[in-house]
N, C-alpha and C positions, 0 to 999 in steps of 0.2 A: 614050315616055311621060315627061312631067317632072317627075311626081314621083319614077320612079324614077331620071330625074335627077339630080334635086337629094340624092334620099338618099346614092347612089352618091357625088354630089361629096362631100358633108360628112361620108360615111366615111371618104372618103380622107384629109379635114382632120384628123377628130378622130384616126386613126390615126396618121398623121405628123407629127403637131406636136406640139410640145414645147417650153415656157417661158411657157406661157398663153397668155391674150386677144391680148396685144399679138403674141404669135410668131406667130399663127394670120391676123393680116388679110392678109399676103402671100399664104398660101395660098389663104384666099378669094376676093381679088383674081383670083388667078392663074385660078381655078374658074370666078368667075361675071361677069369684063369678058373676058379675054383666051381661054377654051376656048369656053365655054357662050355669051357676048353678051348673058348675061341683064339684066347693069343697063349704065350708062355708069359713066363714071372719078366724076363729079359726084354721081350716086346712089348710089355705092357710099362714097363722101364722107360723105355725110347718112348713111347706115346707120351708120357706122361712131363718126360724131358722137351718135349717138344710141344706140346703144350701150352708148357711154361713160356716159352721165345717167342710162339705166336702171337701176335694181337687179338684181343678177346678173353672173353670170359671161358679161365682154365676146364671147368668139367663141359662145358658145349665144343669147345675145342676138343675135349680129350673122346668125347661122344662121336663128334666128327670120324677121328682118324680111327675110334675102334672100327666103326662103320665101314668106313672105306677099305681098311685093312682086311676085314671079313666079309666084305658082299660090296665089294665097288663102290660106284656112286648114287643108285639107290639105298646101299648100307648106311650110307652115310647122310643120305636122306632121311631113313627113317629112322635112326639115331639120334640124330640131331632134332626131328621133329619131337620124339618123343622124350627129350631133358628139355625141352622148353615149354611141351603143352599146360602141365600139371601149373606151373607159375602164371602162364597163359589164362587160363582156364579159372586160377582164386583171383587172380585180379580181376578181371570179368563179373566174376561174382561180387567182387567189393564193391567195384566201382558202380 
């Protein structure tokens, strides 16, 4: 199913990345042109451009429009849930 997919990849992002937005597009690259197939080199380009212009934090942004790009606005639901739980989830434990 893709969107458990997509949640699954963007766990993995929000989990292992480290030094923001910009650290984070390798990873998604890596997730959603070279494992997954879900965009090309060119569309993941435009996402990543755009992005940048939105208001917001770049890789929840860029989580967002993979999402939506690949499975609508539940994609983008659980895209976006899934680059934020992992930070979610240590903070919780910290606090």
């Amino acid at each position: 199913m893709v969107y458990w997919e997509l949640f699954w990849s963007f766990v993995q992002v929000g989990a292992f990345c480290v030094g923001g937005g910009y650290a984070s597009m390798p990873l998604i690259q890596e997730q959603v042109i070279e494992r997954h197939g879900w965009l090309t080199l060119q569309q993941f380009i435009d996402i990543f451009t755009i992005s940048q212009m939105t208001p917001g934090p770049i890789g929840i942004n860029a989580a967002t429009f993979v999402g939506y790009r690949t499975a609508g606005f539940w994609g983008a639901a659980a895209a976006t849930f899934g680059t934020v739980l992992p930070s979610f989830v240590i903070i919780l434990i910290l606090a």
